[in-house]
Structures are given as structure tokens and as C-alpha cells.
C-alpha positions as CSV (number, residue, x, y, z in Angstrom):
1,X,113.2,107.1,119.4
2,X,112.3,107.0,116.1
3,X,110.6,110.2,114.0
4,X,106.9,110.9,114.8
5,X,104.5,109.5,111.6
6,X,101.6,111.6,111.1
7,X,99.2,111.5,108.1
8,X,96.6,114.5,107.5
9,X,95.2,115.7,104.4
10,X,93.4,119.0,104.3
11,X,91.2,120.6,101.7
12,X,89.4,124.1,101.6
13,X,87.3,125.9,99.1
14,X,84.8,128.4,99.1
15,X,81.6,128.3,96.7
16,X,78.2,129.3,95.4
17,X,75.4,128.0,93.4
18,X,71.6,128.0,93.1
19,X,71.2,124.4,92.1
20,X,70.1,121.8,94.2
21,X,71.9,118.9,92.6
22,X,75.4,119.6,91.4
23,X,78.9,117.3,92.0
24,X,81.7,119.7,93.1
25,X,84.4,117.6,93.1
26,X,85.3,114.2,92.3
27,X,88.2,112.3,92.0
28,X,89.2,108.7,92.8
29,X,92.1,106.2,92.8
30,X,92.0,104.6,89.5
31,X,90.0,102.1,90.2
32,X,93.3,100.0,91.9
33,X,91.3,99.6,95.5
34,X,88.0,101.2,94.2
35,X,88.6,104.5,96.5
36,X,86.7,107.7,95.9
37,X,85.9,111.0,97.4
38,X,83.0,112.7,95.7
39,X,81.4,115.8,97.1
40,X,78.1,116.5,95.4
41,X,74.8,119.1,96.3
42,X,72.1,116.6,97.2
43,X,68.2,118.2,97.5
44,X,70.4,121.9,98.2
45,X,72.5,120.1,101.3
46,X,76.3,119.3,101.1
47,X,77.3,115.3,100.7
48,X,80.4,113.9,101.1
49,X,80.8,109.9,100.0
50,X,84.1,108.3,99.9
51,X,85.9,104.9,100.8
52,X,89.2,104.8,101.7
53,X,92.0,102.1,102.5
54,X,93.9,99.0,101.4
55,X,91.9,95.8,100.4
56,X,94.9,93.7,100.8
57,X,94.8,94.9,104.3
58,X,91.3,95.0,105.2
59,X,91.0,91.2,103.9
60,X,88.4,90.8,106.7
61,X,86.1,93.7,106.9
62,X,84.2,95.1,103.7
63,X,85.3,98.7,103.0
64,X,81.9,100.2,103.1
65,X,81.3,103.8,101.5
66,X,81.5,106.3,104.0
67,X,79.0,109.5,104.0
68,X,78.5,112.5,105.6
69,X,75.6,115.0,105.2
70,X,75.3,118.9,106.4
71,X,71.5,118.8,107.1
72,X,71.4,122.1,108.5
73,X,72.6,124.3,106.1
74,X,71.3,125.1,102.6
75,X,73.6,125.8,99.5
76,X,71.3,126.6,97.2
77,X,70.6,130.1,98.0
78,X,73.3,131.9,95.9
79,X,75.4,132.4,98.3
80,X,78.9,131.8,99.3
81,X,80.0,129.2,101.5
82,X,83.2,127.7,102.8
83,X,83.6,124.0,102.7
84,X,86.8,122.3,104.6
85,X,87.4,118.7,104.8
86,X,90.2,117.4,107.3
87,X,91.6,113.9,107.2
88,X,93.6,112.6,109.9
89,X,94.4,108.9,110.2
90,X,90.4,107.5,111.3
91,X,89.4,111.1,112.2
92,X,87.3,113.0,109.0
93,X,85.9,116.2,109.9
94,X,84.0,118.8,107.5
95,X,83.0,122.1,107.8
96,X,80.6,124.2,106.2
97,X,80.4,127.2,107.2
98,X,79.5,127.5,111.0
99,X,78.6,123.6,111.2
100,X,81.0,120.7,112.2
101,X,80.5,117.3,111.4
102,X,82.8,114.3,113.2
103,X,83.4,110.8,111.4
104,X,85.4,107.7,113.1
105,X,86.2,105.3,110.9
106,X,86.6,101.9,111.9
107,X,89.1,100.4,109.5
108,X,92.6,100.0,109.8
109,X,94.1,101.0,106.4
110,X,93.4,104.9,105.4
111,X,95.7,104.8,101.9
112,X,93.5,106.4,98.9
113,X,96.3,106.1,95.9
114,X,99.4,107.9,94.6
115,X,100.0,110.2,92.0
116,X,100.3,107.4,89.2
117,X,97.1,105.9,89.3
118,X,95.0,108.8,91.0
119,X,92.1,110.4,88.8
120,X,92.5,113.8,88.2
121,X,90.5,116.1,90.3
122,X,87.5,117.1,89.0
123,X,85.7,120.6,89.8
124,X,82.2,121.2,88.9
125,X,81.3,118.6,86.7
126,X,83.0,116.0,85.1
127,X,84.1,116.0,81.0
128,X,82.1,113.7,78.9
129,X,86.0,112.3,77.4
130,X,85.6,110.4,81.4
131,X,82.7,107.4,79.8
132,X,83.6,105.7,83.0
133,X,82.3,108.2,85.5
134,X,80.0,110.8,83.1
135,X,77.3,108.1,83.2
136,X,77.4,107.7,86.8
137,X,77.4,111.8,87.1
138,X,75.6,112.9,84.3
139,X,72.6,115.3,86.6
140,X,75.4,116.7,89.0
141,X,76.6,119.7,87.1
142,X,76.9,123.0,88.6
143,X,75.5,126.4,87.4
């Protein structure tokens, strides 16, 4: 028997703001298979977009930009709040604070880069030495 595979990535931060449009992190693949996370404050709610996976190996479904929205709680208050985003094969899960959010994908490739290519990770904003993404990003600063 051969040694178990498993792939999970994990991230966890904790945060406050009183804006109601802000990005909070971005970074991205290099553009090599156009993948992404960015996590942004949309209307004072939490919103996660990102595409994942391998073109060459999803030749026959369109890699669609995935998103997931915490409705239910409001970051704009001031306060702090705990964000975690878990990764694990098709499974994405994200908490903010108390509330759980559950995301199947439905692709078979989940490879977002390597350390050549990859972006750096952005926090808070993005530089304006980035012309590529500050355009894109310009509103989402936070305070």
C-alpha cells in the first residue's frame, strides 16, 4: 500500500475595520492558469472569490470564479473578528466568527501555483508598483 496523499491548505487571521469596502488579501498565481484568491469587505459583509485548478486538465469544463459570501455578519462595526479559510481537495470552508459556510466544488484539478510564479500575498491593499491589479483594486483599501 502506497503512502496516503492528502492536500489541505489552511489560513487564519483575526481583523477589524469600520469600512465597508476594503480588499484584505489578495494574491494570485501569476497569471500562468489565471488562479486567484481575493478576500475583500463588500457593503460591510465578508467575500471570498477565487478559481482554482489546471486548464490543461479541465480542457472540458470552464473554470468558473468561485464565491462565497458571510451575509449574516457585519465587519464594519470596529470590531474584531476571526476569519479562517480551509481548503481540502473539493471541500472550501470559511469561518467568520460563529458562522460556517460549505463550498463543493465540481472540478477535478485544485492546483493554484508554486512558489516561482505565485504573486506575493497582499494584506490590506495592494501597492500602486502592482499596475496590473491596483486598477482592478483601486476602492478596496482598508482603514
Amino acid at each position: 500500500m502506497g503512502p496516503v496523499l492528502t492536500f489541505e491548505n489552511q489560513l487564519s487571521f483575526e481583523f477589524r475595520t469600520k469600512s465597508s469596502a476594503s480588499l484584505l488579501l489578495y494574491t494570485d498565481d501569476g497569471g500562468v492558469q489565471g488562479n486567484f484568491y481575493t478576500l475583500t469587505i463588500v457593503d460591510g459583509k465578508l467575500q471570498l472569490d477565487f478559481r482554482l485548478g489546471d486548464s490543461n486538465q479541465d480542457v472540458l469544463m470552464e473554470r468558473p470564479v468561485h464565491s462565497i459570501r458571510v451575509e449574516q455578519v457585519r465587519v464594519d462595526d470596529g470590531k474584531w473578528h476571526k476569519f479562517v479559510l480551509f481548503q481540502a481537495w473539493e471541500n472550501v470552508k470559511i469561518q467568520l466568527d460563529n458562522t460556517v459556510l460549505f463550498k463543493i466544488l465540481t472540478q477535478r484539478s485544485f492546483v493554484f501555483g508554486n512558489l516561482r510564479t505565485n504573486s506575493d500575498v497582499f494584506v490590506g491593499g495592494l501597492p500602486t508598483v502592482c499596475p496590473r491589479l491596483s486598477n482592478k483594486f483601486a476602492y478596496f483599501f482598508i482603514f
